[in-house]
C-alpha positions, 0 to 999 in steps of 0.5 A: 485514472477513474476513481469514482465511488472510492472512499477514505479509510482514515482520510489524511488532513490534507490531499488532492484529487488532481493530481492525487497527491496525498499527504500521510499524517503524522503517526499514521500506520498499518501494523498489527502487534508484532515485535512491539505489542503496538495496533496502529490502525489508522494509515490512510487507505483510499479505495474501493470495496469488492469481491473476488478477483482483481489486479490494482497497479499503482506508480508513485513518488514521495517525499520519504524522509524518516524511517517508516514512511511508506506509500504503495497499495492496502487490501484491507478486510479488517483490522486483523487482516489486510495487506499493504506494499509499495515503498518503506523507508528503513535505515536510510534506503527507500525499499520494496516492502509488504506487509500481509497481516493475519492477526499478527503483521508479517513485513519484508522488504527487498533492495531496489536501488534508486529510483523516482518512480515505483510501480506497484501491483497487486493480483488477487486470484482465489485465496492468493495475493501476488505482489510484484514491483517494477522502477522508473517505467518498467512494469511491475515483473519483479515478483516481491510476495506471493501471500494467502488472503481470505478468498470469499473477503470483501476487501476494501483495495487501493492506495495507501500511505502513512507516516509512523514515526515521521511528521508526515510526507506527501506521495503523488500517485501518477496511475492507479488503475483497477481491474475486476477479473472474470 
């Protein structure tokens, strides 16, 4: 996992490179105004700003205790667009989940089963984001969300974590793998 010249947004207080483990800080979170009128912009995302098209794949597995703890991959442009997935606590059951924010967040999640690793990636191509999820080994085929991202954007790409209601977990990121496309 080469990650040289990646960078901290909102970098958590306490992680490591190797293994990359990362431990979401109490009321950390990505979420933008829907059904509660709350911004939170200060999720933990560590990556690396580029332009045009790329695959980023990341397989992970966390703590999860309370609802809304959430790892995976972030898109970030800005703090009205972005798009983060990967694993969300809600009612008790870790889920797939994503959320593509375009001024306001839109969030959904899917039923996986159990699971100790998850696989998660990310393909941008022209003005599309495809997001798809695979378990324990298997690759990421399962095809989660299909969302419109802005195609000229500079995006700062990579991995992400936050605790919004918890008091924080830690997520080890096992791969993590970027690949610009032609």
């Amino acid at each position: 996992m080469d990650l040289t010249g990646w960078t901290w947004l909102n970098e958590p207080r306490q992680w490591s490179a190797d293994p990359l483990t990362v431990h979401a800080d109490a009321g950390s979170d990505f979420w933008r105004l829907t059904g509660n009128g709350l911004v939170r912009d200060n999720g933990h995302l560590y990556g690396v700003s580029l332009t045009g098209d790329f695959t980023l794949t990341a397989t992970f597995s966390g703590e999860y205790s309370a609802q809304y703890d959430q790892a995976g991959i972030g898109l970030f442009t800005d703090g009205a667009n972005w798009i983060k997935a990967g694993v969300e606590v809600f009612d008790g059951k870790r889920q797939a989940s994503t959320v593509v924010t375009r001024g306001f967040s839109d969030w959904n999640l899917a039923l996986t089963g159990d699971f100790d690793r998850f696989t998660i990636s990310a393909d941008r191509q022209g003005d599309a984001v495809w997001v798809r999820y695979g378990v324990d080994g298997d690759e990421p085929t399962t095809l989660l969300r299909k969302a419109y991202f802005p195609p000229e954007a500079t995006v700062k790409a990579g991995i992400m974590v936050a605790s919004p209601d918890g008091e924080g977990f830690a997520t080890q990121f096992h791969e993590v793998q970027l690949t610009q496309l032609p």
